[in-house]
C-alpha angles and dihedrals in degrees: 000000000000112000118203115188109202111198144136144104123348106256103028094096117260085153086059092045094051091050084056091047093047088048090058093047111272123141089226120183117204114218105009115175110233102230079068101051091087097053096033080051095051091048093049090056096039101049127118084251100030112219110243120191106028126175123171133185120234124168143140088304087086086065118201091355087070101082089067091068094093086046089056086050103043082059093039087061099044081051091058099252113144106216130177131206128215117184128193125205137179136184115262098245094044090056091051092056096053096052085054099047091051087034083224115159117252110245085221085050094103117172080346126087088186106114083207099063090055095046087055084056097047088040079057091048112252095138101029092052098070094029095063109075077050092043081048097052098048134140098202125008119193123182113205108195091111110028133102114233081247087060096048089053105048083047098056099037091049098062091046101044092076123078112277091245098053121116127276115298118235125217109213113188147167140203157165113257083210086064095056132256126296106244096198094062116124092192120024129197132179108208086177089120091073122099103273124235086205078082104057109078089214084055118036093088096048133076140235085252086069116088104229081052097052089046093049087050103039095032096076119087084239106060096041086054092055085047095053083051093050103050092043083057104051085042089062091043118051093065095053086055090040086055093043094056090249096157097186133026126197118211103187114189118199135203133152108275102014086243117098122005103032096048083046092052095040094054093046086053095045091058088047100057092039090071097048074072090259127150105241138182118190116201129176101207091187102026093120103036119104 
């Protein structure tokens, strides 16, 4: 059975996550307290129709009995069940805005209703302080500050569509260095010092997944010569992560505006590393800002 454990902050959208996991065919439970994963898992596996594909979301709401979560998969594991963790997280302010935008109650709220109030207890670390030995351990880590519920949902569904055994997924994923750093990037490169498409009236409101675009940023020597750098090196690399158990690895390129060059450069990379066998998802954070 493939065991998927959905957990994170309040906020960052482990409810969207979990829609995207039930559209791809997973059996997904919402709240599960974690003093039950063990038994729930066992009857899963051991039904008259075993259960194939399972992820269920766990999280502070379970309250003290959250701490005994590593404890059920540490057994899980000595048992032989294979479990991933993916784990969502989201900047403070960002998830502030977001309770106030739904005008859903914290669950840190208490007596309170302010946002705000609950906010002060996570930023003091109520709810991160027993989230980080999971946030450690995890398979797969997104951070959605910055990212659509469209986006949450092609990223998740995209490291779970594949076959469980399957190598190591890549991230590949460009932005704008105006808009701010992913956080969640495991390699980060700044291809601001190409010529820049922004210039070229014929240009500026395209993007580098137009073709007169991708032929103005890839065209140039120097730009070939970075590419063939940069292939070499993730050559050399992914197998070093591969060996090392990395399951998934994040290649964030950066430009200006998030518009031209990086999403060129991206999609060049992606197809490279298609072809090296790799699971890869390609995702152009800034694409349609202005």
């Amino acid at each position: 059975m493939e065991l998927v454990i959905v957990t994170g902050m309040s906020g960052a959208g482990k409810s969207q996550a979990v829609h995207a996991l039930e559209d791809i065919g997973f059996y997904c439970v919402d709240n599960m307290p974690p003093m039950l994963l063990k038994k729930f898992a066992h009857l899963c596996s051991h039904s008259a129709e075993p259960i194939q594909r399972v992820a269920l979301v766990t999280d502070v709401r379970s309250g003290s009995n959250f701490e005994t979560l590593l404890q059920a998969l540490s057994h899980l594991k000595a048992e032989g069940q294979p479990c991933r963790i993916l784990f969502l997280d989201c900047a403070d302010e960002v998830l502030c805005r977001r309770f106030k935008e739904t005008r859903r109650r914290h669950p840190l709220a208490g007596e309170s209703d302010r946002v705000e109030d609950a906010l002060a207890a996570t930023r003091a670390a109520v709810e991160r302080r027993p989230l980080q030995p999971l946030a450690d351990r995890a398979d797969y880590r997104l951070d959605t500050s910055r990212l659509s519920t469209s986006q949450l949902r092609q990223q998740v569904q995209a490291l779970f569509l594949d076959e469980p055994e399957a190598a190591m997924s890549v991230h590949c994923l460009s932005f704008g260095f105006k808009y701010g750093f992913p956080a969640e990037a495991d390699v980060m490169l700044d291809v601001r010092c190409f010529p820049n498409p922004f210039y070229v009236p014929e240009l500026k409101h395209k993007t580098g997944l137009d073709p007169e675009v991708r032929q103005f940023v890839l065209t140039p020597a120097e730009t070939q010569g970075f590419l063939d750098r940069l292939y070499a090196l993730v050559d050399y690399l992914l197998p070093l992560y591969t060996g090392e158990g990395k399951t998934q690895l994040v290649i964030a390129i950066g430009c200006t505006g998030g518009k031209h060059r990086s999403v060129a450069i991206t999609e060049a990379l992606a197809e490279h590393i298609r072809a090296t066998q790799h699971r890869v998802l390609v995702s152009h954070r800034d694409i349609e800002k202005a």
